[in-house]
SEKE-817271 format. One record per residue (C-alpha): residue in three letters; x, y, z. Coordinates in steps of 0.02 Angstrom, whole numbers, plus 50000, padded with zeros to 5 digits. Each point is the difference from the previous one (the first is absolute). Layout:
! SEKE-817271
ALAXYZ ...
//
This chain:
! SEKE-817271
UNK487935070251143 UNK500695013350103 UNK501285013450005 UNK500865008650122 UNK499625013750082 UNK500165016349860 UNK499714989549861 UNK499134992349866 UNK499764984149932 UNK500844998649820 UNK499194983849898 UNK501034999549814 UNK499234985549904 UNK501284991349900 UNK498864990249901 UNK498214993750018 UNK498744989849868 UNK498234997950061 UNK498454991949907 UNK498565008549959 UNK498364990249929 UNK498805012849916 UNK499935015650119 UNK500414986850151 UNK501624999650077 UNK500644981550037 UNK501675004050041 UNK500205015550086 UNK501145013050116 UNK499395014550130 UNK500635012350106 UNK499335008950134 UNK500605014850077 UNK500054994150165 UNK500304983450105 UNK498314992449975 UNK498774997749845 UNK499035013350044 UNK500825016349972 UNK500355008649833 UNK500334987849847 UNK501665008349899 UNK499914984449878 UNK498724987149948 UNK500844990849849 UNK500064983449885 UNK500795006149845 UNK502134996849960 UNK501075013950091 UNK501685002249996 UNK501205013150099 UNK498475010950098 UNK500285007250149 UNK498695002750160 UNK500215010250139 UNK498895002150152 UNK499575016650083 UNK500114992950178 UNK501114986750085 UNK498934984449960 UNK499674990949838 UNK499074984549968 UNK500284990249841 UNK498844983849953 UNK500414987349850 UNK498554989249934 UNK499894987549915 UNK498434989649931 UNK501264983549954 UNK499194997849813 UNK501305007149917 UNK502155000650022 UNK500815014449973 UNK501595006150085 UNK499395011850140 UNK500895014250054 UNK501505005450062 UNK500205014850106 UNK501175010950134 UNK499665009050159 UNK500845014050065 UNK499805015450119 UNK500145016549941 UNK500025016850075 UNK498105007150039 UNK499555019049922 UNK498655009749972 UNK500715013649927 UNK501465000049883 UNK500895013650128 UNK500154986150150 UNK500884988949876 UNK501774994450051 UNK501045007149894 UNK501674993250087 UNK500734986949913 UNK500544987350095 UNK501704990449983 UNK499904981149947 UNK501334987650050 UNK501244996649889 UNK499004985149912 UNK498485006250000 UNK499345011849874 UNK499245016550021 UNK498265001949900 UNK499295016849923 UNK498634998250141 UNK501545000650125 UNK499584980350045 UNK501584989149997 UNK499794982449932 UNK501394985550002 UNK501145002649843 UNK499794983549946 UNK498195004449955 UNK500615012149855 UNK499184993549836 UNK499484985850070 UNK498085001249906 UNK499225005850161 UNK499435018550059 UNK500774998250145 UNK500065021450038 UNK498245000649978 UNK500155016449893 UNK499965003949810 UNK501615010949948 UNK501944995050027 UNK499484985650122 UNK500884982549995 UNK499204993549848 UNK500495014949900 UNK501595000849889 UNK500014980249969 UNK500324998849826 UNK501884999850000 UNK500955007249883 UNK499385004549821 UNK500864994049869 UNK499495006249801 UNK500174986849845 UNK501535008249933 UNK500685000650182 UNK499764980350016 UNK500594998149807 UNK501515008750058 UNK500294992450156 UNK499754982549912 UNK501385003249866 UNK501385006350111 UNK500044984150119 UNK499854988349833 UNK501405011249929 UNK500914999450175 UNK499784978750022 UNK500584996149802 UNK501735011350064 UNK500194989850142 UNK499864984449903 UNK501085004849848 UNK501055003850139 UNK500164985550078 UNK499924988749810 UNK501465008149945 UNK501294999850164 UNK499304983050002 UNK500484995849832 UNK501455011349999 UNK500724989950136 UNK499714983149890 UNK501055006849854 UNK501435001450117 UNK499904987250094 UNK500044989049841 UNK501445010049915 UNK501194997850154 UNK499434978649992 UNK500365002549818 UNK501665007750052 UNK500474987550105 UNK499964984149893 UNK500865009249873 UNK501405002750115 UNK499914981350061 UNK500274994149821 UNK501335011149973 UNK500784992650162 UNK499674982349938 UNK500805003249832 UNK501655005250092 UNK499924984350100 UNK499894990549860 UNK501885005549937 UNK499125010549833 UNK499234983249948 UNK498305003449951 UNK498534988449976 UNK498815007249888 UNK499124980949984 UNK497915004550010 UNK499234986150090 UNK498055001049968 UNK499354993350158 UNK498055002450019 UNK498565000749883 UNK499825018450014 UNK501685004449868 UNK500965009150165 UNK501734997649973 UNK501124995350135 UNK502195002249979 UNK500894986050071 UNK501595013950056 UNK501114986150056 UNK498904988150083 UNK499904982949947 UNK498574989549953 UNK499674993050166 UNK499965015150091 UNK498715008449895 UNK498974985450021 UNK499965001850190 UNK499675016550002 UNK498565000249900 UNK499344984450073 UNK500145011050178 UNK498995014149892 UNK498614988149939 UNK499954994450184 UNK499685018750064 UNK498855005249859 UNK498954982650052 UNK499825006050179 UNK499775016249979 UNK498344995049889 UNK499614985750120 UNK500125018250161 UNK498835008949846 UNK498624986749986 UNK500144999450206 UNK499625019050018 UNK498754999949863 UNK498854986750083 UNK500285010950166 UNK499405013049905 UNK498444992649923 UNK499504994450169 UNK500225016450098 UNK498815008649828 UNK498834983150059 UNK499965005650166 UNK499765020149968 UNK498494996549884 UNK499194988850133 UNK500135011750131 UNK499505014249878 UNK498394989549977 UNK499794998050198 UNK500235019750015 UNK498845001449891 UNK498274989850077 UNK500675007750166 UNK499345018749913 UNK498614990549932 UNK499654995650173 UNK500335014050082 UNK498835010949879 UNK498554988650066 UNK500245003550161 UNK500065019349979 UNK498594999049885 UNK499044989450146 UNK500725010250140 UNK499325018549929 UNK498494991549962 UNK499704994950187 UNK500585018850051 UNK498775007449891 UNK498674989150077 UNK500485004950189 UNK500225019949959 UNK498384999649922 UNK499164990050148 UNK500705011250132 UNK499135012150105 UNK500685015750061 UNK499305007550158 UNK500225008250170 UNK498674994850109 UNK500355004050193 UNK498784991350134 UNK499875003050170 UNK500384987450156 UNK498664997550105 UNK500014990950171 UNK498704995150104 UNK500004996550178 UNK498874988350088 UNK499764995350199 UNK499324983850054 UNK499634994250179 UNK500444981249958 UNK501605005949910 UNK501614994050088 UNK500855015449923 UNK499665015150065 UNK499585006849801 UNK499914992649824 UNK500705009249834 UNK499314998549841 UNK500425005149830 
//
């Protein structure tokens, strides 16, 4: 890896798990100080590290990842950036530089994408007030919660006594004013009925209600409840209708419930088989920089019919 001119390279290793058998490293990282395999080693390492940070002293970094294939573990995970080269702390830059307005400015005056706040990664590549710092929202004690728990309970059961008693409030009067009327329609029927008042109790139904004739004859009664047995028979006939509706539609939640259900199941499988194939390629994978040069040779022949022949 290289940097631009006036810089470093800046390797912050998220996460890394190697394998070590004995004293023998199996699964294993380095990193050179310098773009080939040959210069200074900064880091030879198969142990589990988390949130470390390597810089180089020139331009040019090399970083290798091996892996012997015995074993599966998750390999590493890792970010590259360019920071300012010094020597001395005195030619440090000590300008801070502006950041756009979604991007966030980091204590080692490198600006990284909001979004990346808190997000489990390192992604400043320092230690102190960086992005990862500052993530545990706000604290909260047990008396704090207690309290906070008991005023919206209190707040909810206000709302809903509330509500009950407008509710029922409403019913009382509501049934007062029907009460209200059929008083006054008996009083009206009386009057019809020139002061002649039939007190005659007719028990009708099985039940003991009492129903007052008021003027009507025999036949008349008759029909009318005959026209009330007809309702109440249709309205149970519409009740059995929208009860069977109402069993099926339960029928139908439960068996798509159930389908919802062995799609997770499925789905779980396939994560479980699809970070299982990951781990395999990450630990498989080989990370290098190799440059070769392009050679070309040039040959003459007197029998060629072109003048000269290129090979690679």
């Amino acid at each position: 890896m290289e940097a631009s001119g006036g810089n470093q390279v800046s390797l912050t290793i998220s996460s890394f798990v190697g394998d070590m058998f004995g004293t023998e490293c199996r699964d294993y990282i380095t990193v050179t100080d310098g773009p080939t395999s040959d210069n200074t080693l900064l880091d030879k390492n198969c142990t589990t590290l988390s949130n470390v940070v390597i810089n180089s002293t020139a331009r040019w970094m090399m970083v290798q990842f091996k892996a012997d294939g015995a074993t599966f573990t998750s390999g590493f995970m890792a970010t590259v950036s360019a920071v300012k080269a010094a020597t001395d702390i005195s030619t440090y830059d000590t300008t801070i530089q502006d950041c756009n307005s979604h991007m966030y400015l980091c204590s080692n005056k490198i600006c990284v994408v909001r979004a990346y706040i808190c997000d489990g990664f390192n992604d400043c590549g320092c230690t102190n007030e960086c992005d990862e710092s500052s993530c545990d929202g706000i604290g909260l004690s047990a008396a704090d919660n207690i309290g906070l728990g008991v005023g919206i309970g209190g707040f909810i059961f206000i709302v809903i006594f509330l509500v009950v008693h407008f509710i029922e409030r409403h019913r009382k009067k509501k049934a007062l004013m029907q009460e209200e009327e059929t008083d006054r329609q008996i009083r009206n029927s009386k009057k019809k009925g020139g002061g002649k008042e039939k007190d005659t109790k007719d028990k009708k139904d099985a039940k003991g209600h009492r129903f007052f004739a008021l003027g009507m004859d025999t036949r008349s009664y008759d029909a009318a409840k005959r026209n009330y047995d007809a309702k109440k028979r249709s309205y149970g006939a519409t009740k059995r209708s929208y009860d069977a509706k109402k069993r099926s539609y339960y029928a139908t939640k439960r068996s798509y419930d159930a389908k919802k259900l062995s799609y997770g199941a499925t789905k779980r499988s396939y994560d479980a088989k699809k970070r299982s194939y990951d781990a395999k390629m990450e630990a498989t994978s080989l990370l290098r920089i190799v440059t070769s040069p392009l050679r070309v040779t040039v040959c003459l022949r007197e029998d060629a019919m072109f003048p000269t022949e290129h090979r690679m």
